[in-house]
N, C-alpha and C positions, 0 to 999 in steps of 0.2 A: 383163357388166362384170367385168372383175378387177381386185384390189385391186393398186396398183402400188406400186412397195418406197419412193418416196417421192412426193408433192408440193410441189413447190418443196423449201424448207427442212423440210418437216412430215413426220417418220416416222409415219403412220398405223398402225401396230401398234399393235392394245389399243385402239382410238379407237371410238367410233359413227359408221355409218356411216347415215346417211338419205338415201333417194330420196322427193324429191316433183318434183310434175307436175300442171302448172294448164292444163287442156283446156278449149277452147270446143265439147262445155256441159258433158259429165261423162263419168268415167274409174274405173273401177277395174282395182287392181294386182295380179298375181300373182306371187309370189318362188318360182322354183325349181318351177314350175306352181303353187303352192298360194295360192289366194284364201281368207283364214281369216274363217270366215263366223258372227257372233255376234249372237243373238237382241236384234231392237233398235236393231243399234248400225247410225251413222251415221257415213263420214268413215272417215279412216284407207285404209286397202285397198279400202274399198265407196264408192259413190256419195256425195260427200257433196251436191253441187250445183253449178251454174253458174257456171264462173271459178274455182271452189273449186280451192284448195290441199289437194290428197291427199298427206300423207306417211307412208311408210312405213320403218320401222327395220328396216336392212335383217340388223345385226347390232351390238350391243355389245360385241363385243371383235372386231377386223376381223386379218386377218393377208396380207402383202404374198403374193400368188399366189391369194387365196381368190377364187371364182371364185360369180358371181351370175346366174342367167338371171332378168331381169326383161319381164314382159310385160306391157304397157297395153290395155286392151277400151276403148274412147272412143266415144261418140255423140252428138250435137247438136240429136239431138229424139226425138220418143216413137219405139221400133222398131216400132210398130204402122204407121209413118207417116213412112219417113223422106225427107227434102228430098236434091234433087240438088245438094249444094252441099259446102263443103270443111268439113273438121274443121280446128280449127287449136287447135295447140301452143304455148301461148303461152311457159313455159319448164318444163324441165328440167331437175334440179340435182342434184346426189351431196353431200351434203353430210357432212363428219369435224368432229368432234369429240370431242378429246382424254378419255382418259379421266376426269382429274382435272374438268374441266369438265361431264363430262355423266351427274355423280353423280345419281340421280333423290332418294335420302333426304336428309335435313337431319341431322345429328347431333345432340341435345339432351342435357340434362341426364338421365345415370343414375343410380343410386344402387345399388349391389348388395350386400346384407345378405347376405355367405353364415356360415350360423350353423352348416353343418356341412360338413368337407371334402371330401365326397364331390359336394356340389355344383362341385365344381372340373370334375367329366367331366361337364358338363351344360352350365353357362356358360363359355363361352371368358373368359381373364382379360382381355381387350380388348375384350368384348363393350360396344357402347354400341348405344342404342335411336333409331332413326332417325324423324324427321317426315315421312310423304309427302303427306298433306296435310289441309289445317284447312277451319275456316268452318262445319263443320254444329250442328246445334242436339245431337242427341245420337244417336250411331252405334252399331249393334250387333250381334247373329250372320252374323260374316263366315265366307264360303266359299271356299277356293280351287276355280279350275273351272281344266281343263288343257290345256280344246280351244285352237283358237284363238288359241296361243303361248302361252297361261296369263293368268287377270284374276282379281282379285279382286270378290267381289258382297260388300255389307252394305248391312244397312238402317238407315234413319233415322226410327224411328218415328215422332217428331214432327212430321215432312214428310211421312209418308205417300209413304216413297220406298223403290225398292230402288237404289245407286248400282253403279255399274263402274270399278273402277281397274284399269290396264293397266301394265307392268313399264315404259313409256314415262312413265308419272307423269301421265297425261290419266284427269282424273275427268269420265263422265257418265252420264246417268239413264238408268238399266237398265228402271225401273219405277216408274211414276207410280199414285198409289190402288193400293199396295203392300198395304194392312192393312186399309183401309176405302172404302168407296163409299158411304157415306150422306150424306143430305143434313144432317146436324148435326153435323157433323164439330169442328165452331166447341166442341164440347162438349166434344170429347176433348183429353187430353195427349197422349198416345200410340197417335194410332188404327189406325195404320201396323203394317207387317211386324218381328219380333222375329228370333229363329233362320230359319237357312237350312243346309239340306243339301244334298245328294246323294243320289240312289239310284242302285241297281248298274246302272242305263243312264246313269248323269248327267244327267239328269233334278233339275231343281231342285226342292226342297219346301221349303214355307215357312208357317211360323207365323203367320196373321193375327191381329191384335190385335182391332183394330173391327168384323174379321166375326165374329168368333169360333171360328174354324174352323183346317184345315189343309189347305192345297192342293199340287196339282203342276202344273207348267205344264209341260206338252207341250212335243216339238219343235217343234212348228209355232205354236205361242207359244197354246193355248186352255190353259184352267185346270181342272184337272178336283178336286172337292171330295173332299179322303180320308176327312174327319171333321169336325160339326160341331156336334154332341149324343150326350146317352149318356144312353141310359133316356129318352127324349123330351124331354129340358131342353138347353138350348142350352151348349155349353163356354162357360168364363170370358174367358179371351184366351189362348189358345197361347203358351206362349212360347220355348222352345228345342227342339230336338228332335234326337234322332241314331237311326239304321238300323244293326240286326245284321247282321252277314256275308252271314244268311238271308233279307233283304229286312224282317224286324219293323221296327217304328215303335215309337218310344217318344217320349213327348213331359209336358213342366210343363206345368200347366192352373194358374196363378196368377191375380187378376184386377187384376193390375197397369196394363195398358189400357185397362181401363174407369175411367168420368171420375171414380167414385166408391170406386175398390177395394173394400174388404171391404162396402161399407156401399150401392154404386150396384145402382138396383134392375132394372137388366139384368142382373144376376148370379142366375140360376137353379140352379146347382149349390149347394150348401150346405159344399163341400169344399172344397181346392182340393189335385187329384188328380195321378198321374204313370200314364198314361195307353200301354196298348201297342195298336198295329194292328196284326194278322198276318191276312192270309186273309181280309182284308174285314173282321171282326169288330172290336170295339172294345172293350176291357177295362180296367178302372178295377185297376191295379196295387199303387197306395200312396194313402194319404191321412192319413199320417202327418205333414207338414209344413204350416207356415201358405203357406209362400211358396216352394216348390218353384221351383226354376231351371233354373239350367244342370246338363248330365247327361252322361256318357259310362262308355263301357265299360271294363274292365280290358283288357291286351293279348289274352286267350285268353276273353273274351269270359266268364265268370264271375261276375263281379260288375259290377252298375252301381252309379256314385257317384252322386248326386242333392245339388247344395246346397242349402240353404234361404235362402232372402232376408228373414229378420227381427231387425232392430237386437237384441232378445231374444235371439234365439238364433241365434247364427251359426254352423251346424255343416253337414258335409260327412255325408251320409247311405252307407253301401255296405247293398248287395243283395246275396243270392246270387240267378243265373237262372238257372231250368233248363229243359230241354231246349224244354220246352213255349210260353217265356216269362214264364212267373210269376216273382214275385219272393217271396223272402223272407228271415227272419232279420235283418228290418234291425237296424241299428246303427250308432251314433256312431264314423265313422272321423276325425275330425280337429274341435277344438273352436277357435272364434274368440272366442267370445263375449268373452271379458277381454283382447283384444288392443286398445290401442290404436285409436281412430279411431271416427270412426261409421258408417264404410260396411258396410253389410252382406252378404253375400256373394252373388257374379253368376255369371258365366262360370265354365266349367270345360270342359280337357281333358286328353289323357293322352297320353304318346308310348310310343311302341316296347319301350321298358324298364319300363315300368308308373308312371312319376313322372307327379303330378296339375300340373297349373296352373289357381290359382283365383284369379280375382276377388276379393280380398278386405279387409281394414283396413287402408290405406294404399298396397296394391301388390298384383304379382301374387305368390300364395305357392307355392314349388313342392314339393311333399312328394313324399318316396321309397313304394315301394309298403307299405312297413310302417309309414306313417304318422308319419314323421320329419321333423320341420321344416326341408330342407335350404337354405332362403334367403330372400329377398322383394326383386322388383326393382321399382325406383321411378322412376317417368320423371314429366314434368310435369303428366300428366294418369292420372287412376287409370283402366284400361283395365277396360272392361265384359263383353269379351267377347273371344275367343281365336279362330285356323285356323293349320293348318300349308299352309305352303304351296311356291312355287318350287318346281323340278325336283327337285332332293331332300329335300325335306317338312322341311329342317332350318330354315327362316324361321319365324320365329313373327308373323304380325300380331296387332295389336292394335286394336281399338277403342276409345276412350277419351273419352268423350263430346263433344268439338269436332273431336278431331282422329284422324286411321290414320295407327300405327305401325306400326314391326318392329323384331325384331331377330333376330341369328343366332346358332344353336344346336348345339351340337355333336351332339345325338342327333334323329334324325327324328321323327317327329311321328304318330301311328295319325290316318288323316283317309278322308275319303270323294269316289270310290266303294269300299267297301272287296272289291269284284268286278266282272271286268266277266260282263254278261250272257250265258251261255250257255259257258260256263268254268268248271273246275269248281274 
């Protein structure tokens, strides 16, 4: 198919273009040979089922002469067994849509406190934070993953879910019994998955709440256990977690997941630790914090940030790491505690330049690498957790306990895989 320089009246330049295609019994698409194939997912490009409408985006911003090779696979019964009879086509359709119409974000309320000028190169003066979508109980450590055209994974701990949003703005369940599998589930708040990464294969890993542990789920979708005690006592609840250059794991062990936090008598650590795995090993790094959080690295890989999650003290922890993974010389890099608001501090990341974003008293706060308070952006929901994502890491989503945002940023974003495997 090539995009023609008009239809009818409609200059399709800059428009979405979508192919769908309703086959008696099922169809999957390939655009330009490639069939983008994601663990789980149902519909779209893959099989959804019978009659089913498969559509595919074929591109958001389309250009008169652009040129589509599209191929349909179709079948009408198991190919173990197939009948001598016809396939049929029931329709076929190209559908445009203009660009103004097929905005996938909602624009909402921002508020952007910039307290120091140099925040000026960080947020664009236009910057507004976009809605792409609502409804859940309470969302958290989003990933961007890049296979597959690029989707967003977060979880929902409360549901015991991990979700999928796709740059088409279709949310669905990536992962069911995401954080727990027990039968008293009825007990937990949050029994569900927290943090989610990457490792240098893309490879997801993911913080389980109600197991208590940290997994990887293979490509062939089995889950293999990284960590799930230390010293023979079982972890607290995993909660965020990020990967060195070098493949280390570092991970919060707070026991926010459990039905009882500090006081529920599943809790067998006595701490609550920040936690590295290098080489199979498992080592108890810090245990300096009541409520260790979210954690990420400096740009050159020196020091890790660590926040704390306690109405009392809401401060932003730095580490120096060396070579080995050990941490030390902690120290108070950034203090919330007398700031306005009761929330106390969640997510954290860090872009390219070394400036932090944190979850924290009313908004997200972005601090320069010397610890400068260069702003706090305020959208209608306070955002729990952070991913850079889109093709050039300059998106920021956000999590926000009903509803995923974004917004856009002028400087990229350090995000994972931060290698690929066997590269040096």
């Amino acid at each position: 198919m090539t995009i023609p320089d008009r239809i009818a009246a409609f200059d399709p330049t800059g428009a979405t273009a979508i192919f769908e295609i309703v086959v008696d019994d099922y169809a999957e698409i390939r655009v330009d040979g490639r069939l983008p194939v994601v663990l789980g997912q149902t519909g779209g490009a893959l099989v959804k089922g019978f009659n089913a409408p498969n559509r595919v985006v074929l591109s958001r911003d389309v250009r008169p002469g652009q040129r589509f090779d599209i191929a349909v696979f179709a079948a009408n019964a198991p190919l173990s067994a197939p009948p001598v009879n016809f396939i049929w086509v029931r329709s076929a359709t190209i559908e445009f849509i203009a660009a103004e119409d097929a905005r996938v974000g909602v624009p909402v309320e921002t508020r952007i406190e910039r307290v120091d000028p140099a925040l000026d190169r960080i947020v664009p003066a236009d910057a507004r934070i976009e809605r792409l979508a609502t409804g859940f109980d309470f969302i958290e450590g989003p990933v961007w993953v890049r296979d597959g055209g690029g989707y967003l994974l977060f979880s929902d701990p409360n549901r015991n879910r991990i979700y999928r949003w796709t740059r088409d703005g279709e949310v669905s369940v990536y992962r069911t019994k995401s954080g727990y599998t027990g039968f008293d589930i009825g007990l937990y708040g949050q029994p569900g998955s927290n943090g989610l990464t990457l490792d240098a294969e893309g490879r997801l890993t993911v913080a389980e709440h109600g197991n208590h542990r940290i997994t990887r789920i293979e490509r062939n979708g089995t889950v293999q256990v990284l960590a799930d005690a230390y010293n023979g006592k079982r972890l607290n609840s995993p909660n965020d977690l990020v990967h060195r250059s070098d493949g280390t794991l570092y991970f919060t062990d707070p026991p926010f997941g459990l039905p009882r936090f500090y006081e529920d008598p599943r809790k067998e650590l006595p701490y609550s630790g920040v936690f590295m795995l290098r080489d199979g090993v498992l080592t108890l790094v810090s245990k300096d914090l009541v409520g260790p959080n979210g954690l990420a690295f400096s740009p050159d890989e020196r020091f890790l940030y660590v926040a704390n999650w306690d109405p009392a003290r809401k401060i932003i922890m730095r580490y120096d790491v060396a070579a080995d993974g050990s941490l030390s010389n902690g120290r108070v890099f950034f203090d919330m505690t007398g700031a306005p608001g009761e929330e106390a501090l969640d997510g954290l990341k860090v872009d390219q330049q070394g400036n932090l974003y944190v979850s924290g008293p009313g908004g997200m706060w972005i601090l320069a690498p010397d610890a400068r308070h260069l702003g706090t952006i305020r959208g209608p929901e306070l955002a729990a957790n952070f991913a850079w994502g889109d093709d050039d890491g300059r998106t920021l989503y956000m999590t926000a306990r009903t509803g995923l945002y974004r917004i856009r940023l002028n400087v990229p974003g350090i995000r994972p895989p931060l290698r690929v495997a066997g590269q040096p």
